[in-house]
C-alpha positions as CSV (number, residue, x, y, z in Angstrom):
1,X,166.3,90.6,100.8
2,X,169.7,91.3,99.1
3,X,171.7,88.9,97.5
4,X,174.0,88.5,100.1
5,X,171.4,87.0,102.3
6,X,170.1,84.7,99.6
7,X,173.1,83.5,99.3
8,X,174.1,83.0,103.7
9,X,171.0,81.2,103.9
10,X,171.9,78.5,101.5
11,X,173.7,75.4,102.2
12,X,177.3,75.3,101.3
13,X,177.1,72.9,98.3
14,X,174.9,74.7,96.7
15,X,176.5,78.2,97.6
16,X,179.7,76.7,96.6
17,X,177.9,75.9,93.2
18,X,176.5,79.7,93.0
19,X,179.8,81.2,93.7
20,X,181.3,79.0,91.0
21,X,179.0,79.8,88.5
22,X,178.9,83.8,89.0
23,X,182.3,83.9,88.4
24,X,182.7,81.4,85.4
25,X,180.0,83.1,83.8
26,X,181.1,86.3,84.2
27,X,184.7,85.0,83.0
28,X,182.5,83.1,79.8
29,X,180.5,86.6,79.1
30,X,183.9,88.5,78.6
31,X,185.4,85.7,77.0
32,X,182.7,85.2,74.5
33,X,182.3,89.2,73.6
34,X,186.3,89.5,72.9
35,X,186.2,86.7,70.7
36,X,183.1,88.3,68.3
37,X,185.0,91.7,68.6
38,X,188.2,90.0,67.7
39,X,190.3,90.9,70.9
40,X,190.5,87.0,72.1
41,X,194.2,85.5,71.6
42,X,193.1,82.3,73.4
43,X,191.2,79.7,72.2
44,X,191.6,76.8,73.7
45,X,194.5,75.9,71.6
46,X,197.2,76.4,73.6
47,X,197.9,75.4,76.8
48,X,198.2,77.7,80.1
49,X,201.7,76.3,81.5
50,X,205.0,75.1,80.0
51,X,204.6,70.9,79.6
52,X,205.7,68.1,77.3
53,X,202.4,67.7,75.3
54,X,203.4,68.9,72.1
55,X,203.8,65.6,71.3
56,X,200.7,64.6,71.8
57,X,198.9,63.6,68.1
58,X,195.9,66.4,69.4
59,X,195.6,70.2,68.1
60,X,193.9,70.6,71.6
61,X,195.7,71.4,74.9
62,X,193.6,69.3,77.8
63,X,194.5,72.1,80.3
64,X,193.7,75.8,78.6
65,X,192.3,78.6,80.9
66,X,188.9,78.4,78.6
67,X,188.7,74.5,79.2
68,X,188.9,75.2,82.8
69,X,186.3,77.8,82.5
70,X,184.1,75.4,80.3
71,X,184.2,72.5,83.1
72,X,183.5,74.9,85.7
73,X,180.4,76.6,83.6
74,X,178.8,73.0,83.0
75,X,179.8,71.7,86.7
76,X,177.8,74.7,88.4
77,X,175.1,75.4,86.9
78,X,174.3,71.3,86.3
79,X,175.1,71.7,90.7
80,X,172.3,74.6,90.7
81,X,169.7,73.4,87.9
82,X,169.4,69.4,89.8
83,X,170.2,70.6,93.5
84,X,166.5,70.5,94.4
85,X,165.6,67.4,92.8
86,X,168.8,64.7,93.4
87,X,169.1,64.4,97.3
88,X,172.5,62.1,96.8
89,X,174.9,64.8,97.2
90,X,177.2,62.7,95.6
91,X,175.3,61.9,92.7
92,X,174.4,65.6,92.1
93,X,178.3,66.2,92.3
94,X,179.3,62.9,90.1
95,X,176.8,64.3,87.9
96,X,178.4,67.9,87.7
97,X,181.6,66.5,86.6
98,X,180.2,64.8,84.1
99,X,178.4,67.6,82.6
100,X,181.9,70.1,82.9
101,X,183.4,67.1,81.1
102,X,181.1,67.7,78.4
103,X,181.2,71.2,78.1
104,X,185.0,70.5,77.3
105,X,184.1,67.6,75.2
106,X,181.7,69.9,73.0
107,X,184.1,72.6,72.9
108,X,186.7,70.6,71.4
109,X,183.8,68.8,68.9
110,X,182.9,72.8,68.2
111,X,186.6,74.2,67.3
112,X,187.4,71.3,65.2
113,X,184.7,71.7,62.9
114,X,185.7,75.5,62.4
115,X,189.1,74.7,61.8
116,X,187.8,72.4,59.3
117,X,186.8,75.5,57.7
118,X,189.8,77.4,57.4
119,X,191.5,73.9,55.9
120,X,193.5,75.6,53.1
121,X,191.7,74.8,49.4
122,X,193.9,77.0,47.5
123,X,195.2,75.6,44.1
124,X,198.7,74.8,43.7
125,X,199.9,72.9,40.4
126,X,201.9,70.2,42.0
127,X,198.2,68.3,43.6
128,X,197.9,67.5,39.6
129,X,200.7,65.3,39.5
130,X,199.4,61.6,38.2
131,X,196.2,62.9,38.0
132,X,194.0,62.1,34.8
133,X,192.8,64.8,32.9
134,X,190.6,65.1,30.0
135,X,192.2,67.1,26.6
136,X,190.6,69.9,25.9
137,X,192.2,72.0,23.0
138,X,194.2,68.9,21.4
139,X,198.2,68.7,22.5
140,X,200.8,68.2,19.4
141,X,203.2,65.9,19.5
142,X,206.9,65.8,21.6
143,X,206.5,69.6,22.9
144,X,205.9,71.1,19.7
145,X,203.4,73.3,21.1
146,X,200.7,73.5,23.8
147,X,197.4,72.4,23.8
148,X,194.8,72.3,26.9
149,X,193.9,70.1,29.9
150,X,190.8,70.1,32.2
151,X,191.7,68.8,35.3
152,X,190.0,68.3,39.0
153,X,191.6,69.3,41.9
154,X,190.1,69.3,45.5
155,X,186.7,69.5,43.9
156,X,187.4,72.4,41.4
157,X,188.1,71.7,37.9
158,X,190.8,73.8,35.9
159,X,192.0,74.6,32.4
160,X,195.5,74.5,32.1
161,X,198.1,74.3,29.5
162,X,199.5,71.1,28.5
163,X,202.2,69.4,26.8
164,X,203.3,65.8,25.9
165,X,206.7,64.5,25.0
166,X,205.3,61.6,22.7
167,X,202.6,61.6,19.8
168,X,199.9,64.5,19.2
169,X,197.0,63.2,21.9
170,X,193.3,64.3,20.8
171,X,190.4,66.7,22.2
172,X,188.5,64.5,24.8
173,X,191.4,62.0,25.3
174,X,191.6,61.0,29.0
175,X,195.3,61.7,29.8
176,X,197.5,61.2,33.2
177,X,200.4,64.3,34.4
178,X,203.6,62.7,34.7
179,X,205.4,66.0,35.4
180,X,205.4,69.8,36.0
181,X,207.4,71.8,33.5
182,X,208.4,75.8,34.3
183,X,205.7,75.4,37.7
184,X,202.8,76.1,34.9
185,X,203.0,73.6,32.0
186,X,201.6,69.9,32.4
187,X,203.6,67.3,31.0
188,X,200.8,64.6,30.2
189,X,200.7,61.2,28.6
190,X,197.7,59.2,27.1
191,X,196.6,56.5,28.8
């Protein structure tokens, strides 16, 4: 028996739900080996027509080409997998939906916690500002010289050159930035 006749001697609700599925997981197979090869542009990010929903507060786009793809992978093979056991053709469709809507749902969960991993840590000297710091080489008094500040910033701490504009401030002194000088010299004061 060929596939072909497997498939005309089904019913149409469930060959509907075959048909679906051959194609959105052929689509999914693709999709998924050009993303791990690097060659996929989409993501899911942006949407598939021209619409007003950039002002939505979302980094998602409801209607992408891989969402549709997503509902439709969950909706047929949900169709297939509980054909046999729910009899309600209704309920076995209701059901579908439901599934397809979360195979969306979890792709959206999914991309925002990788895009929680390319959140930008990098260091940049102006996230000190009115941050406390702890002395580390003592700082002499009203910018006579330089001394040196530990500070944390987004979880790393740094060394970095320090001056104050009012009386020489001790090692281990706790001490808050009140401004940036030349984009690479704390201006502290004790506190």
């Amino acid at each position: 028996m060929t596939i072909m006749e497997l498939i005309e001697n089904l019913d149409t609700l469930q060959k509907t739900f075959w048909c679906i599925a051959g194609v959105t997981s052929l689509i999914f197979i693709i999709q998924t080996i050009m993303t791990f090869v690097g060659a996929d542009a989409f993501d899911g990010i942006e949407a598939d027509f021209d619409s007003n929903l950039d002002s939505a507060d979302t980094p998602f786009q409801l209607f992408s080409f891989r969402n549709l793809i997503n509902f439709l992978l969950g909706f047929s093979w949900t169709g297939i997998s509980f054909y046999s056991s729910i009899q309600n053709r209704a309920g076995l469709i209701l059901l579908s939906v439901a599934v397809g809507i979360l195979f969306v749902y979890l792709f959206f969960f999914i991309i925002k916690q990788v895009q929680k991993l390319a959140e930008d840590n990098s260091f940049k000297i102006t996230n000190t500002l009115n941050k406390t710091a702890e002395v580390y080489l003592s700082i002499p008094e009203k910018k006579s010289g330089k001394g040196k500040v530990l500070i944390s910033v987004k979880g790393a701490v740094h060394e970095l050159d320090a001056m104050t504009e009012n009386d020489k401030i001790p090692s281990n002194a706790m001490v808050k930035v009140v401004k940036i000088e030349n984009d690479n010299i704390l201006i502290v004061e004790k506190i």
